[in-house]
NULUMKOL-190721 format. One record per atom (N, C-alpha, C, CB): residue in three letters; z, x, y. Coordinates in steps of 0.05 Angstrom, whole numbers, plus 32768, in hexadecimal, padded with zeros to 4 digits. Atoms other than C-alpha are relative to their C-alpha. Last residue first. Glycine has a CB too. Layout:
<pts>
ALAZXY...
</pts>
This chain:
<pts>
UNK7FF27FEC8021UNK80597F5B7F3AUNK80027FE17FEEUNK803080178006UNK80167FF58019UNK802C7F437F70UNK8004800E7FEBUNK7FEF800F8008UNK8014801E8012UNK80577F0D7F93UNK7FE6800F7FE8UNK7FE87FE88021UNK7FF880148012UNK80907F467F9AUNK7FEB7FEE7FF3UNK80127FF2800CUNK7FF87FF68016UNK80637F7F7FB4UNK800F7FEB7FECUNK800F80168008UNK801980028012UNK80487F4F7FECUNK8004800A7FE3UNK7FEA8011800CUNK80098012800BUNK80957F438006UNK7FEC7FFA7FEFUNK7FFF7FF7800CUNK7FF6800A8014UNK809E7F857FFEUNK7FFB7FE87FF8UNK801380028002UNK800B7FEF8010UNK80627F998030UNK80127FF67FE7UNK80018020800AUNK801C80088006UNK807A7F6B8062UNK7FEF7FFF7FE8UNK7FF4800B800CUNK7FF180098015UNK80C87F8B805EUNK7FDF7FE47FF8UNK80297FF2800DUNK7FF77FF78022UNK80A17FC4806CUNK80037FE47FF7UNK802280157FFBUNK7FE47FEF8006UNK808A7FA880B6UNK800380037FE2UNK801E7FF0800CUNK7FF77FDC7FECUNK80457FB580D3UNK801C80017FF0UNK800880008031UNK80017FF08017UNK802F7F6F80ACUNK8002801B7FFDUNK7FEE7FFB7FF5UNK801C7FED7FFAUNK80577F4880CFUNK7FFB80107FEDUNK800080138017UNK7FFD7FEF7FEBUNK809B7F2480AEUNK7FDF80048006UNK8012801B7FF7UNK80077FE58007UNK80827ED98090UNK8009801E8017UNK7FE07FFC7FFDUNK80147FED7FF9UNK80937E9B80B0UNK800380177FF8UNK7FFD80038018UNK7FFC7FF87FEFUNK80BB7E60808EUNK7FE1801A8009UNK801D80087FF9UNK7FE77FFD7FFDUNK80B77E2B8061UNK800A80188013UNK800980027FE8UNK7FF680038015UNK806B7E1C8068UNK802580068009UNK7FEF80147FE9UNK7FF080238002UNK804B7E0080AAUNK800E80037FE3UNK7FE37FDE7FFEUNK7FE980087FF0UNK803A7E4780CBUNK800F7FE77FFBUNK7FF77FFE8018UNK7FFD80167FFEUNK80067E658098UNK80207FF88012UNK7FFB7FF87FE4UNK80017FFD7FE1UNK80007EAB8096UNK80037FE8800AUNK7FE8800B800DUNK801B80047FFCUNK7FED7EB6804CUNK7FFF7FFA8024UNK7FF57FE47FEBUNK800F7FE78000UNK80337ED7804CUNK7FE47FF68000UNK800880157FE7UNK7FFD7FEF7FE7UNK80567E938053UNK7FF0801E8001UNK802180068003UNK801180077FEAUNK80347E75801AUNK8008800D8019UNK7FFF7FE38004UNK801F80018007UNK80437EA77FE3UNK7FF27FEE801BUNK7FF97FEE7FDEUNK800A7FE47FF0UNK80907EA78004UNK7FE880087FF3UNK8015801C7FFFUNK7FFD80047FDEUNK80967E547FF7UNK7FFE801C800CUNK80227FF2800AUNK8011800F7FEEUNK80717E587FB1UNK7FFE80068029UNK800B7FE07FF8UNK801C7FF07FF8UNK809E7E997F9DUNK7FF47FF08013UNK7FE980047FE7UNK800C7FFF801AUNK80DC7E6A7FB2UNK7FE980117FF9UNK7FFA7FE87FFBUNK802680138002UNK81057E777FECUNK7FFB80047FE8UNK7FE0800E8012UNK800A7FFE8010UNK81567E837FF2UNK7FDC7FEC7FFCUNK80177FFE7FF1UNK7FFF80148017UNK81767E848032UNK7FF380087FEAUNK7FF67FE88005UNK80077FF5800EUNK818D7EA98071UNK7FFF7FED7FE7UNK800D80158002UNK800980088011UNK819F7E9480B9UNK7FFC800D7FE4UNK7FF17FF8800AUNK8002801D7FF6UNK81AE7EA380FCUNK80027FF27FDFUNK7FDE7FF98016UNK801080128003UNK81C57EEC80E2UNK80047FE4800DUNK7FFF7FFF7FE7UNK801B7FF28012UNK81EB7F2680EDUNK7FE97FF38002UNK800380017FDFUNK80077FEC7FEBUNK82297F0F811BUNK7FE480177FFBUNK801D80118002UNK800B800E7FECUNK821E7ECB80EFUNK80038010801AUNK800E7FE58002UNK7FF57FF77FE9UNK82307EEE80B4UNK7FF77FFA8017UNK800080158000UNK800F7FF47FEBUNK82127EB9807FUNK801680118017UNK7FEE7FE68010UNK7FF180057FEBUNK82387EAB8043UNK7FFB80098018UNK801480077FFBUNK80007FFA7FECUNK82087E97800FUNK800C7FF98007UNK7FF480008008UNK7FF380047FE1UNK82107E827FC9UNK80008011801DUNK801A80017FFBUNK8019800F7FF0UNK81DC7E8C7F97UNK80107FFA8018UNK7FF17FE17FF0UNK7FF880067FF3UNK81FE7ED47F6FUNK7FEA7FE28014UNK8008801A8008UNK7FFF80178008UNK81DE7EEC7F39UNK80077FF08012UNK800D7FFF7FEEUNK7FDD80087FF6UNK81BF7F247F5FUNK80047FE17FE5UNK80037FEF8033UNK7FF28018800DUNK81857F557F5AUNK801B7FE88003UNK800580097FEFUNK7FF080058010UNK81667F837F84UNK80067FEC7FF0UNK800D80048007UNK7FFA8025800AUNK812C7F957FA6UNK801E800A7FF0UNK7FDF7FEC7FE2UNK7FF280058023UNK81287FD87FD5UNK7FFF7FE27FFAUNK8026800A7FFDUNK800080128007UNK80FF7FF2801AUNK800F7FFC7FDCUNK7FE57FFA8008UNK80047FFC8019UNK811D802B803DUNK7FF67FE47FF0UNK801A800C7FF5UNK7FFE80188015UNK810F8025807FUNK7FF4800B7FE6UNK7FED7FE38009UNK801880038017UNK810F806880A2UNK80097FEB7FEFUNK7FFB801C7FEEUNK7FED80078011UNK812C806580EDUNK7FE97FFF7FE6UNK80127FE1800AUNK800E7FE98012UNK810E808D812AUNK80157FF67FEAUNK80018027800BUNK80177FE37FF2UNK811280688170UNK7FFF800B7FE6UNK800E801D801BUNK7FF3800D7FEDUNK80FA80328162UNK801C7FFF7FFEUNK7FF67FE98001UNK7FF77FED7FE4UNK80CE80618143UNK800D7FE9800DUNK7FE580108015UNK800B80167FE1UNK80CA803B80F9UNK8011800E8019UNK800D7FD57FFCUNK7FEA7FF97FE7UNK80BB806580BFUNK7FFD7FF08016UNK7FFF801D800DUNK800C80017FE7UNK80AE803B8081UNK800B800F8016UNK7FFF7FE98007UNK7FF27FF97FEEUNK80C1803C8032UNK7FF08004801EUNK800D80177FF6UNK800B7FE37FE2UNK80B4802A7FFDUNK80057FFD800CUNK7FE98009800DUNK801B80037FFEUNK80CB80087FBAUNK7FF48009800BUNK7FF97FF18004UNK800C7FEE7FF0UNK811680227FA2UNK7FDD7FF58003UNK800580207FF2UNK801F7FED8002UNK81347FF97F72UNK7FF87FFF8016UNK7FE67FF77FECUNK80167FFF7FE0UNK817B7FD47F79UNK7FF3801C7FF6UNK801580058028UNK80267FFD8006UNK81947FB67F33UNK7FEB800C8016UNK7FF17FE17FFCUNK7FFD7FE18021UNK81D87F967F3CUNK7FDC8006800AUNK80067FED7FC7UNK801C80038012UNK81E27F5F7F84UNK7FF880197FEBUNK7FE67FFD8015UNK80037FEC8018UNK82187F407F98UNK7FED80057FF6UNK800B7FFD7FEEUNK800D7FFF8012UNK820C7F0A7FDBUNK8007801E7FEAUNK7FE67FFC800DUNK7FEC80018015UNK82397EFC8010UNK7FF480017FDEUNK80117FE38006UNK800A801E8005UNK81F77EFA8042UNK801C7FF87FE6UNK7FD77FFF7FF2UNK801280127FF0UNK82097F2E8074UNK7FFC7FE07FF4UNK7FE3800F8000UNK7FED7FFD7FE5UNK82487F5B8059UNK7FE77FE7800FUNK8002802B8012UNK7FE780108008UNK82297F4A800BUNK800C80038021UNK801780107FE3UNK800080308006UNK81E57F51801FUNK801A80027FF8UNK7FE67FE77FDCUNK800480077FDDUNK81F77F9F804FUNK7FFF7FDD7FEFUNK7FD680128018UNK7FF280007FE7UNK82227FBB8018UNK7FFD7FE98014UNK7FF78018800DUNK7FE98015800BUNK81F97FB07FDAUNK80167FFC801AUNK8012800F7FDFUNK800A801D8005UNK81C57FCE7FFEUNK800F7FF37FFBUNK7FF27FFA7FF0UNK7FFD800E7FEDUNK81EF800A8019UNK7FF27FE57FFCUNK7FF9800F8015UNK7FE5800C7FEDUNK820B801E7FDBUNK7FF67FEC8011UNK801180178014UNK7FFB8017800EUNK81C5801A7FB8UNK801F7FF88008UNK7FFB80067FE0UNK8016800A7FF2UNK81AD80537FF2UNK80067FD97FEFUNK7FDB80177FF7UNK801680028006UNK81E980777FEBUNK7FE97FED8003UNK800380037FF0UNK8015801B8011UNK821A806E8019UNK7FEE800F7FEDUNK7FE87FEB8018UNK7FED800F801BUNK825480A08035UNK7FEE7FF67FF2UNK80157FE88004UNK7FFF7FDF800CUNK823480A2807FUNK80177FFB7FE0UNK8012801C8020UNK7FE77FF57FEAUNK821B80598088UNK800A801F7FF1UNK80217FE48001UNK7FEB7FEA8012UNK81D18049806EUNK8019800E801CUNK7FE580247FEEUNK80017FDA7FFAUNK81BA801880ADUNK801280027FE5UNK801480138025UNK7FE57FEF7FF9UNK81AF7FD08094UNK7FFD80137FFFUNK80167FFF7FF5UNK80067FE17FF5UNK81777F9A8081UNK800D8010800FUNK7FED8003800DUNK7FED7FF87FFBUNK81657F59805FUNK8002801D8001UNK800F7FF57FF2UNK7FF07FEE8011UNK81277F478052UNK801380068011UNK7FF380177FF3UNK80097FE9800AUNK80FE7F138088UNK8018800F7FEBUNK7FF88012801AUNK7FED7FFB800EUNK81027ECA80A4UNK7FF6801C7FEFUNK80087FE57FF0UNK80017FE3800FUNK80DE7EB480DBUNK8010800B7FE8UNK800580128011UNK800A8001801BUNK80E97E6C80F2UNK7FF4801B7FEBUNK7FEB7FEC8005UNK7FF8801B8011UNK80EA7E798136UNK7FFB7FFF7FECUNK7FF87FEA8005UNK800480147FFBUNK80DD7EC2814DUNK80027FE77FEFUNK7FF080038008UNK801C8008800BUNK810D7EF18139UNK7FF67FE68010UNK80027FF97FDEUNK801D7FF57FEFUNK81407F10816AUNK7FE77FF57FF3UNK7FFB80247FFFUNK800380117FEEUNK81797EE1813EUNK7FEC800D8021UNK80207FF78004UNK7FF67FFB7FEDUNK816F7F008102UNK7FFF7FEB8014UNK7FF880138005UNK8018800B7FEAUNK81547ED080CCUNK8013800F8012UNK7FF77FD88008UNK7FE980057FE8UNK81627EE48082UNK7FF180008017UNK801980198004UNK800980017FE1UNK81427EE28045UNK800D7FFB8011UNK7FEF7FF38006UNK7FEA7FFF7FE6UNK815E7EDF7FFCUNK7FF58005800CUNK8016800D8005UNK7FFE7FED7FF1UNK81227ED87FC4UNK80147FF88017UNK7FE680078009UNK8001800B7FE6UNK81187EA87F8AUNK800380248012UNK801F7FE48006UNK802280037FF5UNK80FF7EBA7F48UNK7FFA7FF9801BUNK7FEE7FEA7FF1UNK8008800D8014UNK814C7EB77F27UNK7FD77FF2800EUNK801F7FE77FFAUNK7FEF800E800AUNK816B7ED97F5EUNK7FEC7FE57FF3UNK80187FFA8018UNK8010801A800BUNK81497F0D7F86UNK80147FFA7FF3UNK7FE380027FF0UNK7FF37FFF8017UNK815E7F3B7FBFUNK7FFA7FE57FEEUNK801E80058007UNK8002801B8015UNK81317F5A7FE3UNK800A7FFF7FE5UNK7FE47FF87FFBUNK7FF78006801BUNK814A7F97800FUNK7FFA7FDF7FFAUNK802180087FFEUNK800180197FF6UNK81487FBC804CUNK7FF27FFB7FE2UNK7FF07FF9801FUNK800E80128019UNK81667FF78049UNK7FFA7FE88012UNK80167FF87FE1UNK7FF6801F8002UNK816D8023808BUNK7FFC7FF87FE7UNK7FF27FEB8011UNK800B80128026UNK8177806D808BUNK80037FE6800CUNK801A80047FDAUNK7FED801F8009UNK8173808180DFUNK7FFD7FFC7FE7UNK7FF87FE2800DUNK8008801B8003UNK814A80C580EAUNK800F7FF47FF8UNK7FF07FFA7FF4UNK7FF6801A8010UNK816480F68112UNK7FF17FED7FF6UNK80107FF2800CUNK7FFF801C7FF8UNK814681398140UNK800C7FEA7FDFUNK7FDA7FF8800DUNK8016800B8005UNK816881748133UNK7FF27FE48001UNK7FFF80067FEFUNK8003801C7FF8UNK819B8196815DUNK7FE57FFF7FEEUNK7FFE7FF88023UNK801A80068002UNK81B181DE8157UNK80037FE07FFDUNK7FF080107FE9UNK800180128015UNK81F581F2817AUNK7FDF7FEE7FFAUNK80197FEB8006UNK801B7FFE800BUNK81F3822B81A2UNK7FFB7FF37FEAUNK7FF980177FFCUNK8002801D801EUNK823D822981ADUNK7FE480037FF6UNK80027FD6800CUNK7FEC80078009UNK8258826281D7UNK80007FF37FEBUNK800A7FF8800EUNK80007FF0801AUNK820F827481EAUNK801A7FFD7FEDUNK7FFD801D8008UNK7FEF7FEF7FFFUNK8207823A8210UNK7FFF80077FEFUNK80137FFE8006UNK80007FF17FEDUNK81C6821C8214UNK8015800E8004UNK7FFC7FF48011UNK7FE380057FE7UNK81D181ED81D9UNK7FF7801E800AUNK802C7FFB7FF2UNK7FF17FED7FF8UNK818981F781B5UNK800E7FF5800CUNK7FF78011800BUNK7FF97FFE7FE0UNK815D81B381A3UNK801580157FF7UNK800E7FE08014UNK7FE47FF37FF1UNK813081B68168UNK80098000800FUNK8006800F8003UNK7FF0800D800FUNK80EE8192814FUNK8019800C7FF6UNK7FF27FF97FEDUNK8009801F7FF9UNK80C881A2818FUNK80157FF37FE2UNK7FD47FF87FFEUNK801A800D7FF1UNK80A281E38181UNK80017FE08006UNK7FE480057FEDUNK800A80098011UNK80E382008163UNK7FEB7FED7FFDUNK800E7FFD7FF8UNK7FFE7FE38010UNK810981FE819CUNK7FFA7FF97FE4UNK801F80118002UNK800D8001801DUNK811981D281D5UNK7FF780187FFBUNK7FEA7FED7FFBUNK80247FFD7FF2UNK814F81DF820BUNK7FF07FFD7FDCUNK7FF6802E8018UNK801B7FF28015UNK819081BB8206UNK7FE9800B8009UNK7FF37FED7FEDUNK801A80048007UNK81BE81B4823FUNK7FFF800A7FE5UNK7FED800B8013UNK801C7FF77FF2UNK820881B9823AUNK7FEB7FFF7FF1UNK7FFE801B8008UNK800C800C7FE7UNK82348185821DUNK7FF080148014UNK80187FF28010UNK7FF07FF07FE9UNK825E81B281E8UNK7FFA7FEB8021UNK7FEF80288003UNK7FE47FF08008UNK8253819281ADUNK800680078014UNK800180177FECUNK7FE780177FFEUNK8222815181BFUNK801680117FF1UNK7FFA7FDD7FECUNK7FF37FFA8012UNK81F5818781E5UNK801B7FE77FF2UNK8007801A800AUNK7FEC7FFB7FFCUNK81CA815F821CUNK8014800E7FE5UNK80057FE8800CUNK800B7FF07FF4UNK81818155821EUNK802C80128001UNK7FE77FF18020UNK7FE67FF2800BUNK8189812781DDUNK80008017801FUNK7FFA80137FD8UNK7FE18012800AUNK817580E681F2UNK800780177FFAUNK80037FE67FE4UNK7FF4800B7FEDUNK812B81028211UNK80187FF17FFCUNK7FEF7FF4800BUNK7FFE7FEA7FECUNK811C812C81D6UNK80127FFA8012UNK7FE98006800FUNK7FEF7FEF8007UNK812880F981A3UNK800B80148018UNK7FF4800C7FE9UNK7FEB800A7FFAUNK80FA80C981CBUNK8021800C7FF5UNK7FF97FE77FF7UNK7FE980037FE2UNK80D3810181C8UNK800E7FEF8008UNK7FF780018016UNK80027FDD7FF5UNK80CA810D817BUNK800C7FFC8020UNK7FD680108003UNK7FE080028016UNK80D580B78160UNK800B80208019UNK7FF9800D7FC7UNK7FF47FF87FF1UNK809180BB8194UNK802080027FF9UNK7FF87FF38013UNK800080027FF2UNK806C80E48171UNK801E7FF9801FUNK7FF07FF57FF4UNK7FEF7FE47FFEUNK808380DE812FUNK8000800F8020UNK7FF180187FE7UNK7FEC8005800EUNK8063808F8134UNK8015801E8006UNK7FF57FFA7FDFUNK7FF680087FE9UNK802A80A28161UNK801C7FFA7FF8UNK7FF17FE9800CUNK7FF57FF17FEDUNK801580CA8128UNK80077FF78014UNK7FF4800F8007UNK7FEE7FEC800CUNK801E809880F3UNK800A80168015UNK7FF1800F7FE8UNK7FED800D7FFAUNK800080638121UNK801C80117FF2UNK7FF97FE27FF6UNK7FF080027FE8UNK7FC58088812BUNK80147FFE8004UNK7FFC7FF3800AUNK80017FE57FF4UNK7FAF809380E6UNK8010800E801FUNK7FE380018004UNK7FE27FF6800BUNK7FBE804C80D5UNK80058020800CUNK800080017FDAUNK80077FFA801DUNK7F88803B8105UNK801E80087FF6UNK7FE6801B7FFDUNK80057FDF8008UNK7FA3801A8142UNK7FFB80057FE6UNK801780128005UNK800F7FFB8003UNK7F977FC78151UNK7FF780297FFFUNK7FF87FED800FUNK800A800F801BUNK7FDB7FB18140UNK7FD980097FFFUNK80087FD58006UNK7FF77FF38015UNK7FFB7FE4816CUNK7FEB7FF37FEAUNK80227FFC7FFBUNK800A7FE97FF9UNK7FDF7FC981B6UNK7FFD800E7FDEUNK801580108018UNK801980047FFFUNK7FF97F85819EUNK7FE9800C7FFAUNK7FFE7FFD8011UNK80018007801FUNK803D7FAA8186UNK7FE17FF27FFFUNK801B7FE87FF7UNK800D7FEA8015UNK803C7FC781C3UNK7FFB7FFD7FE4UNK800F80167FFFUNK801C7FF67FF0UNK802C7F8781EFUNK8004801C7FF5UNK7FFE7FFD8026UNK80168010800FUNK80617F6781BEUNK7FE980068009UNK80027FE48003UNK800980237FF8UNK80987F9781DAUNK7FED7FF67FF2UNK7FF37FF9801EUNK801B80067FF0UNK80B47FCC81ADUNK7FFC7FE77FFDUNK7FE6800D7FF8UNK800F80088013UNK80FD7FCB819BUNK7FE47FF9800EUNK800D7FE97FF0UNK7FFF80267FFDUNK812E7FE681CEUNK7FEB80047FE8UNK7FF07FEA8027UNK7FF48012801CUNK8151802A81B8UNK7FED7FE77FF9UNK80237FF28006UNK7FFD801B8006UNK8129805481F5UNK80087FFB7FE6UNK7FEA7FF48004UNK7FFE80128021UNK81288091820CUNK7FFF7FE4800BUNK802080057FE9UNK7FE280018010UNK813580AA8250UNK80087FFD7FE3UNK800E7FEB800AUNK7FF5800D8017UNK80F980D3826EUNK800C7FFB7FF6UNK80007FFE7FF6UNK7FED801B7FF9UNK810280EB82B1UNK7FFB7FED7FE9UNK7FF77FEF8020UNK7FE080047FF9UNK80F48130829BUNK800A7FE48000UNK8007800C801CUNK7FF77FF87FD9UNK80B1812A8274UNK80197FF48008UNK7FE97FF0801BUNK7FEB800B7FF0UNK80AC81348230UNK800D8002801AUNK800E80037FF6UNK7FEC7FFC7FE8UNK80658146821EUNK801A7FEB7FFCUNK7FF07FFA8020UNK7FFA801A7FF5UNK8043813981D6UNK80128012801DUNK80177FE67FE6UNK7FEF80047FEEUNK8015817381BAUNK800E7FE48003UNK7FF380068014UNK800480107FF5UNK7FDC81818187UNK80257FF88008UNK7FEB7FEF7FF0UNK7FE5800B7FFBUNK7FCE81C38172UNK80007FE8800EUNK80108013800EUNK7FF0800B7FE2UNK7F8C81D8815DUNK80197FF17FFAUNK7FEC7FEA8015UNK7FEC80127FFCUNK7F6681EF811CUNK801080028021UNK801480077FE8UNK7FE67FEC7FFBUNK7F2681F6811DUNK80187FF5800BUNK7FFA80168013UNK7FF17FFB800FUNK7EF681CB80F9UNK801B80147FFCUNK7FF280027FF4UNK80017FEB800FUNK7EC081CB8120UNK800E80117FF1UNK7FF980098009UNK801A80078014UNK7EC58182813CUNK7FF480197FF6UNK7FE97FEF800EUNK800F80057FEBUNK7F0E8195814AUNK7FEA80047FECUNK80038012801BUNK800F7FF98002UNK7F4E8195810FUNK7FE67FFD801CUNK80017FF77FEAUNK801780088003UNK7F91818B8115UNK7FE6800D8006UNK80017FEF800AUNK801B7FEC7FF9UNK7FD181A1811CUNK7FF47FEB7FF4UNK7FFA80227FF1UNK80087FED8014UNK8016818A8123UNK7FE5800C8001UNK80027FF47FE8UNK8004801A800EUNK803D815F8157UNK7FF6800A7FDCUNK7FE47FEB8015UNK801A7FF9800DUNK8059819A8180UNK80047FEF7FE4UNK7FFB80237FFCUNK7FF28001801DUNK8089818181B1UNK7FE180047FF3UNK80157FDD7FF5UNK8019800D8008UNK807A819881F9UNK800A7FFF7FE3UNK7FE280138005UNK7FFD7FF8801CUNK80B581A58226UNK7FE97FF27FF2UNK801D7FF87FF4UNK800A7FE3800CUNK80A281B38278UNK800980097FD8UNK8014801A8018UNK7FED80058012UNK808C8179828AUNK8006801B7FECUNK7FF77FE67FF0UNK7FE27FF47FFFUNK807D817C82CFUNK800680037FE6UNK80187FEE800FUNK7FF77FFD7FE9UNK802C817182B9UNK802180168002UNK80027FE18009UNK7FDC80018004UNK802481678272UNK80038006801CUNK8012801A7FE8UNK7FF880177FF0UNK7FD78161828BUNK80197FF57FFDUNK7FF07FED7FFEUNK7FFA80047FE4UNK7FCC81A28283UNK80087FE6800BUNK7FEB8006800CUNK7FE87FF37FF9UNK7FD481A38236UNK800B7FFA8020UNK7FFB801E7FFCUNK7FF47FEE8003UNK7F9881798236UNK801980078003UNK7FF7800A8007UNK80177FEB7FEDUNK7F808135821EUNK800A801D8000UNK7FFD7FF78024UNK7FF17FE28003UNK7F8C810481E1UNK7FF5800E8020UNK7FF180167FDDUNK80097FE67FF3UNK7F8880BB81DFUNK800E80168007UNK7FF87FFD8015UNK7FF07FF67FF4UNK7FA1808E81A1UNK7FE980168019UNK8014800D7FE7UNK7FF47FED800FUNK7F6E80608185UNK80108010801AUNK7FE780137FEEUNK7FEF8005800EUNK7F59801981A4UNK801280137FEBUNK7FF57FF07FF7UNK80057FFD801CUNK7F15802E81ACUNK801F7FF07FF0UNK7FFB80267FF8UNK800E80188002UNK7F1B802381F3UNK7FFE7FFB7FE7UNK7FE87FFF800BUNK80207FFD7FFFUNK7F4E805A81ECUNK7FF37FE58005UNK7FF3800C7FE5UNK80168006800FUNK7F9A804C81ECUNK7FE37FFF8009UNK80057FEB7FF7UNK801C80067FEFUNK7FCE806F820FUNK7FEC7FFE7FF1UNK7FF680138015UNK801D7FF18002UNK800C806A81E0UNK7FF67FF68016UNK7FEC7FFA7FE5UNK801680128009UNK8054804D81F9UNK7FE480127FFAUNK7FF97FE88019UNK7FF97FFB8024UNK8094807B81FAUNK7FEB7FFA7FFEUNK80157FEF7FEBUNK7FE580038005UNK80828089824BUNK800180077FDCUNK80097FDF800AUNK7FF980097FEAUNK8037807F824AUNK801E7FF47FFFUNK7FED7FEE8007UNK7FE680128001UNK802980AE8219UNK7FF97FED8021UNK8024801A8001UNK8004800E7FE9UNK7FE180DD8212UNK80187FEC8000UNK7FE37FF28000UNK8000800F8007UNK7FE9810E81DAUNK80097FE68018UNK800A80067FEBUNK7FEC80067FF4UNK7FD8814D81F4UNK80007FEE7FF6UNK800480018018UNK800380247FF0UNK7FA3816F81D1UNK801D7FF78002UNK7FED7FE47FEAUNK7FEE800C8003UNK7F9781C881C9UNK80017FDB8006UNK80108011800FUNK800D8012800AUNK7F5281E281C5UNK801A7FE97FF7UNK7FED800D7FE8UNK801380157FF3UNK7F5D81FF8205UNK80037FEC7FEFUNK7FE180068004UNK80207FF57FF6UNK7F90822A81E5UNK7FF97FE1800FUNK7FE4800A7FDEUNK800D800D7FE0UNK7FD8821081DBUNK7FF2800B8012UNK80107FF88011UNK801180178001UNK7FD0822A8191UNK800C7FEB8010UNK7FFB7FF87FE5UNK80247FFA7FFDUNK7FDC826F81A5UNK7FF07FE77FF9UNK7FF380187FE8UNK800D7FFC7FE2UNK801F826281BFUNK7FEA7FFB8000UNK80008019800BUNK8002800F7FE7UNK802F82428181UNK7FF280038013UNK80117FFF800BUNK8020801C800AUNK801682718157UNK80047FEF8011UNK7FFE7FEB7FDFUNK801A7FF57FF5UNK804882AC8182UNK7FE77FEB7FF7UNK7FFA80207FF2UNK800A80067FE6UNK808282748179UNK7FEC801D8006UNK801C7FFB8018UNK80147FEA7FFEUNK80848277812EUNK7FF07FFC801EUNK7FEA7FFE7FE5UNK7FF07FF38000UNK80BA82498114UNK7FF5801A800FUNK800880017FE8UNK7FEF7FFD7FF1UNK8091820B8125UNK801B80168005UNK80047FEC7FFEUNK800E80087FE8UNK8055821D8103UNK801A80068016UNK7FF37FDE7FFEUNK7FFC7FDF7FFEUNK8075822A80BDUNK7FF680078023UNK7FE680157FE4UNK7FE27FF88004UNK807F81E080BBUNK80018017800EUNK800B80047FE3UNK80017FE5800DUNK803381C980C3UNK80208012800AUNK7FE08011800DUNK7FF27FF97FF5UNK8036818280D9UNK800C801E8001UNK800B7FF07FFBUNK7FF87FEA8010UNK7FEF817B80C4UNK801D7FFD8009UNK7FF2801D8006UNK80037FE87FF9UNK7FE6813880E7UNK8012800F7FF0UNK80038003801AUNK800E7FFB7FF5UNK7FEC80F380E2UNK7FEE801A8000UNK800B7FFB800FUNK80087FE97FF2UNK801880E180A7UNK7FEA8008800DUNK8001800F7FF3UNK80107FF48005UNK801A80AA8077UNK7FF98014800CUNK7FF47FF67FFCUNK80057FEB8011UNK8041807C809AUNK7FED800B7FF6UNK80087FFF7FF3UNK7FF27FE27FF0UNK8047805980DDUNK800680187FEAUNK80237FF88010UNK80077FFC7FE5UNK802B801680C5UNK801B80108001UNK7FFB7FE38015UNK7FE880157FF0UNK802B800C8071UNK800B800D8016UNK801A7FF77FEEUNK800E7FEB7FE3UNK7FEB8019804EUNK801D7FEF8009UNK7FD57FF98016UNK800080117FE8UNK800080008000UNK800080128019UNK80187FED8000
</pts>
């Protein structure tokens, strides 16, 4: 299955970033900038990501190095993202005019726009040491921050978030739940940060019994998604349960119930008049749902 922001853009070529003379040398001409507007891509007429030069990082004086790639003669080049100063981050959840913007990028794109911008929204949230509180400077072409004092010089790497998110079945049915950011009638897999301590079948069983009062044996591993907002990796899992009672956490959820194949076979055809509405098809727990009706 193709599933939005994975599969990898670009070489990310490891050995690269330890080796600041290659660096240098590959922000030549044939070097590309990866065009941002803020966190958001600058999209082509084409609807694909735009690239230009080094020079046009302007003030910005840290450049995260994305990985390499190829030019129409097959040499290799470095390809860039700026983080410019007055950039703050962001936590929020992309708007619907990027998710608009999103739905028509090649996968190709969306992978690298994905590590992208996970990369400087990292940048721009960490500029500050969280051991000592002096600056960081970057290091390691971008996927390192330095504490500036020599006293501490504490290394920093950027973070990704574990999430599960998890279908849990019960005798051919399926548990679903309805945040309360969803639009109406939406109902999607259940879904919680790994807490420090957890394993990955801890934290499932964790998050439906603390959300929907549900027990559940049997949790398998399906796939998995990175999602930059700002840099979390959905783990997708099913499980099992005997359990039919629901106790909804109502600081979690609006809602949560049990559907039948029929009623999540028709919601995924896209249809708006069956028992509820299907997730998108950008998100994982999308992709499970399909994996269930085709096993």
């Amino acid at each position: 299955m193709t599933i939005a922001f994975a599969g990898g853009g670009l070489d990310r070529a490891d050995p690269v970033r330890s080796d600041p003379a290659r660096l240098a040398v590959l922000t030549d001409h044939r070097a590309r900038l990866l065009r941002m507007d803020g966190l958001d891509p600058v999209l082509g007429a084409d609807g694909g990501l735009e690239w230009g030069t080094l020079a046009e990082a302007g003030d910005a004086d840290e450049l995260v190095f994305l990985g390499l790639d190829a030019d129409a003669n097959e040499h290799e080049r470095g390809c860039f993202a700026a983080v410019p100063p007055e950039l703050a981050g962001s936590v929020a959840p992309p708007s619907p005019r990027l998710w608009g913007a999103m739905a028509a990028m090649a996968a190709r794109d969306l992978a690298t726009y994905a590590g992208a911008r996970s990369l400087v929204d990292w940048h721009a949230r960490h500029r500050f040491c969280a051991r000592s509180g002096h600056p960081t400077r970057i290091a390691k072409g971008g996927w390192q921050r330095t504490c500036t004092d020599p006293a501490c010089a504490a290394e920093h790497f950027p973070r990704v978030d574990p999430v599960t998110i998890m279908l849990v079945e019960n005798g051919g049915r399926l548990l679903l739940g309805r945040q309360p950011r969803y639009p109406a009638r939406r109902f999607s897999a259940l879904a919680g940060f790994i807490e420090p301590g957890e394993g990955i079948e801890d934290a499932v069983a964790r998050e439906v019994l603390e959300e929907a009062g549900v027990r559940v044996r049997d949790v398998t591993y399906v796939a998995s998604q990175p999602w930059p907002f700002p840099a979390s990796l959905m783990i997708g899992c099913h499980a099992q349960t005997d359990d039919e009672a629901i106790v909804i956490d109502t600081t979690e959820l609006d809602d949560a119930r049990w559907f039948s194949r029929e009623e999540v076979a028709h919601a995924m055809t896209g249809a708006d008049d069956g028992a509820f509405l299907a997730p998108p098809p950008y998100a994982v727990a999308h992709h499970l749902l399909d994996w269930w009706l085709s096993r």
